[in-house]
SEKEGU-444814 format. One record per residue (C-alpha): residue in three letters; x negated, y, z negated. Coordinates in steps of 0.2 Angstrom, whole numbers. Example, Ala and Ser with C-alpha at 12.3 -4.5 7.8 and 13.67 -1.06 7.14 Angstrom:
! SEKEGU-444814
rest; px; py; pz
ALA; -62; -22; -39
SER; -68; -5; -36
This chain:
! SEKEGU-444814
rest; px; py; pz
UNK; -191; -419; -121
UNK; -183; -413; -104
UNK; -182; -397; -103
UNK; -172; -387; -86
UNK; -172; -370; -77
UNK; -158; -367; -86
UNK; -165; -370; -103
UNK; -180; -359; -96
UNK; -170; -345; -91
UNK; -157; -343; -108
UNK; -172; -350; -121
UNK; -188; -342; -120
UNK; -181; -321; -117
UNK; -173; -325; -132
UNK; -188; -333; -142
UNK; -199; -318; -136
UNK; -187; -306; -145
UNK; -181; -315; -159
UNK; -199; -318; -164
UNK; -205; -301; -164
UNK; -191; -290; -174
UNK; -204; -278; -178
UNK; -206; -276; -160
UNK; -189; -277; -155
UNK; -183; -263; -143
UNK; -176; -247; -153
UNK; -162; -245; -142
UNK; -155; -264; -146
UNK; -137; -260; -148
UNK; -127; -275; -159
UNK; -112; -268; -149
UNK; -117; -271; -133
UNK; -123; -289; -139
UNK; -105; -291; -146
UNK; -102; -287; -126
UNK; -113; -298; -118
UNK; -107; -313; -131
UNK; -87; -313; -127
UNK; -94; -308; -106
UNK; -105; -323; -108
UNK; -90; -335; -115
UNK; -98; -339; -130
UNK; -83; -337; -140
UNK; -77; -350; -131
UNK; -84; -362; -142
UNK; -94; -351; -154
UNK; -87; -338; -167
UNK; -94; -325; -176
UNK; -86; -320; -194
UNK; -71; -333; -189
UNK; -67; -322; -173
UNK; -69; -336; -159
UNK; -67; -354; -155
UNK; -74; -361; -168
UNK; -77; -377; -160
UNK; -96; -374; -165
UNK; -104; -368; -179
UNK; -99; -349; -184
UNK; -115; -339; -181
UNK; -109; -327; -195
UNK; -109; -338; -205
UNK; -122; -339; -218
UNK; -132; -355; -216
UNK; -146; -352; -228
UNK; -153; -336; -237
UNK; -168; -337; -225
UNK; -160; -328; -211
UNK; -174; -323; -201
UNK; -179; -320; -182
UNK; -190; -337; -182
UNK; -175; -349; -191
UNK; -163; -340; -177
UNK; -174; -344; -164
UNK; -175; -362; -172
UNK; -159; -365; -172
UNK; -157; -359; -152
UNK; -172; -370; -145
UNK; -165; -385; -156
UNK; -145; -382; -151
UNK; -151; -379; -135
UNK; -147; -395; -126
UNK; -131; -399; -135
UNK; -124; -381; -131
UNK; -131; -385; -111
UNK; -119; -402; -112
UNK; -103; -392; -118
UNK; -106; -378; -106
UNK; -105; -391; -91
UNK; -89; -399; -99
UNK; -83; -382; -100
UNK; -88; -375; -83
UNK; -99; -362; -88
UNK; -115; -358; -81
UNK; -131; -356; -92
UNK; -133; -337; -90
UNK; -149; -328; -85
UNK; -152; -317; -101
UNK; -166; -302; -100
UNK; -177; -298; -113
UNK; -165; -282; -117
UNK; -150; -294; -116
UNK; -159; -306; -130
UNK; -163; -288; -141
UNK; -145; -286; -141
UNK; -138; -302; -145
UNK; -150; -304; -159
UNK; -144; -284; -165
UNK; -127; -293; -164
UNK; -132; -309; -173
UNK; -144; -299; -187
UNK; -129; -284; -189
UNK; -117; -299; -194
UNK; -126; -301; -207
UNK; -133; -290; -212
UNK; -118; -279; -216
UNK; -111; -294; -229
UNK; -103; -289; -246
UNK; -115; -284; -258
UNK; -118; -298; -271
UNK; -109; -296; -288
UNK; -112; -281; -298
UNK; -112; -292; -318
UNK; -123; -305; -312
UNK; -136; -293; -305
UNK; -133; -283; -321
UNK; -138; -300; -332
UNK; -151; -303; -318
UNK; -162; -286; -323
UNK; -157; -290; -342
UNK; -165; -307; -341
UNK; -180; -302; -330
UNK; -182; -287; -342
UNK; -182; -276; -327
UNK; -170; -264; -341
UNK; -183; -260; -350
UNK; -190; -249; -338
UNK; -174; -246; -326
UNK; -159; -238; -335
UNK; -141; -242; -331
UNK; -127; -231; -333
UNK; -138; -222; -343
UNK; -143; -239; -355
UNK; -160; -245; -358
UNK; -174; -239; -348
UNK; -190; -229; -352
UNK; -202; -225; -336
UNK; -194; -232; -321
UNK; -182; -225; -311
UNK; -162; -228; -317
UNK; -156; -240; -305
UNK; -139; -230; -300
UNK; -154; -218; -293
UNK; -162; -231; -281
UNK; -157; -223; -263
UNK; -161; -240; -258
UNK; -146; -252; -264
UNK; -136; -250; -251
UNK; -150; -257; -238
UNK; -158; -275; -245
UNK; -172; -272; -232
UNK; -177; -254; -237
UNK; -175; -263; -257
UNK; -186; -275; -252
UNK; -198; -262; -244
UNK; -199; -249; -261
UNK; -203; -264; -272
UNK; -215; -272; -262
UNK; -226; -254; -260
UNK; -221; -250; -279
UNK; -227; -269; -283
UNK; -243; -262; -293
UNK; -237; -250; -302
UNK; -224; -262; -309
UNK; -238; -275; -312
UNK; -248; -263; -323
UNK; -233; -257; -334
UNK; -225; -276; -337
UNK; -242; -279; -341
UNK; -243; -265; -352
UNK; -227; -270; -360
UNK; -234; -290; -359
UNK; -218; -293; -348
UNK; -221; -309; -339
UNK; -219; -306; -319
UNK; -203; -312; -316
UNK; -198; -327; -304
UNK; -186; -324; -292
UNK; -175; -338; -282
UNK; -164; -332; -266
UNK; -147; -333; -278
């Protein structure tokens, strides 16, 4: 595959920071890579969360439910060319980004995302019914016996910290659904 100085320039500042969230820069700032995306003319062909062009695919826009820095950095080396073609038709130069640049974009492109509508309350109700998460976990004061009541996890509104407390509080849940010969339950991303 060819690849230019362009290509170069735009790809890989990008790739170093998408693939290393952990050790993405503090001061990343999803509002200055809101900047740098309408500065940068992207929105001439790109939109985020239907503000933009739209000409090409809506980066707000949820693609799969494996939204990660690696499939993000994927998705820009593989678009790469393609996006290079339609800049030149469109007169606009491939710009130089810096790694700082890149933290923000991807703070722009993670916080679009990130900050979606929370899923629907019933069928995460019927979810911990089924996965007999309820008979540890209260809700509204129903069920429960041991765990903490779910309305009390300081956790819901942030899927990443949710993620976080159940992975460390993994064991503890294993030894008590085994206590109670609950089978571990299988999750799917819906």
């Amino acid at each position: 595959m060819f690849m230019n100085k362009g290509a170069i320039i735009v790809v890989v500042p990008i790739l170093v920071v998408m693939s290393n969230l952990l050790a993405m820069p503090a001061d990343a700032d999803a509002r200055r890579g809101a900047d740098f995306f309408q500065t940068q003319r992207c929105v001439n062909c790109h939109a985020v969360k239907g503000s933009g062009a739209g000409k090409a695919p809506d980066l707000g826009r949820r693609l799969d439910r494996d939204y990660t820095p690696a499939g993000i950095a994927a998705r820009m080396w593989s678009h790469a060319p393609v996006m290079w073609a339609a800049m030149g038709k469109e007169n606009i130069s491939v710009p130089q980004v810096t790694p700082d640049e890149a933290a923000d974009l991807f703070a722009y492109f993670y916080a679009a995302r990130y900050f979606e509508r929370p899923g629907e309350a019933q069928r995460g109700k019927r979810f911990l019914e089924e996965k007999r998460c309820t008979e540890c976990h209260s809700i509204a004061g129903v069920g429960g016996g041991g765990g903490p009541p779910v309305e009390k996890w300081e956790s819901l509104a942030a899927p990443v910290v949710l993620i976080e407390h159940m992975w460390n509080h993994q064991t503890q849940m294993h030894n008590a659904m085994a206590a109670r010969r609950i089978p571990w339950p299988l999750v799917s991303s819906q």
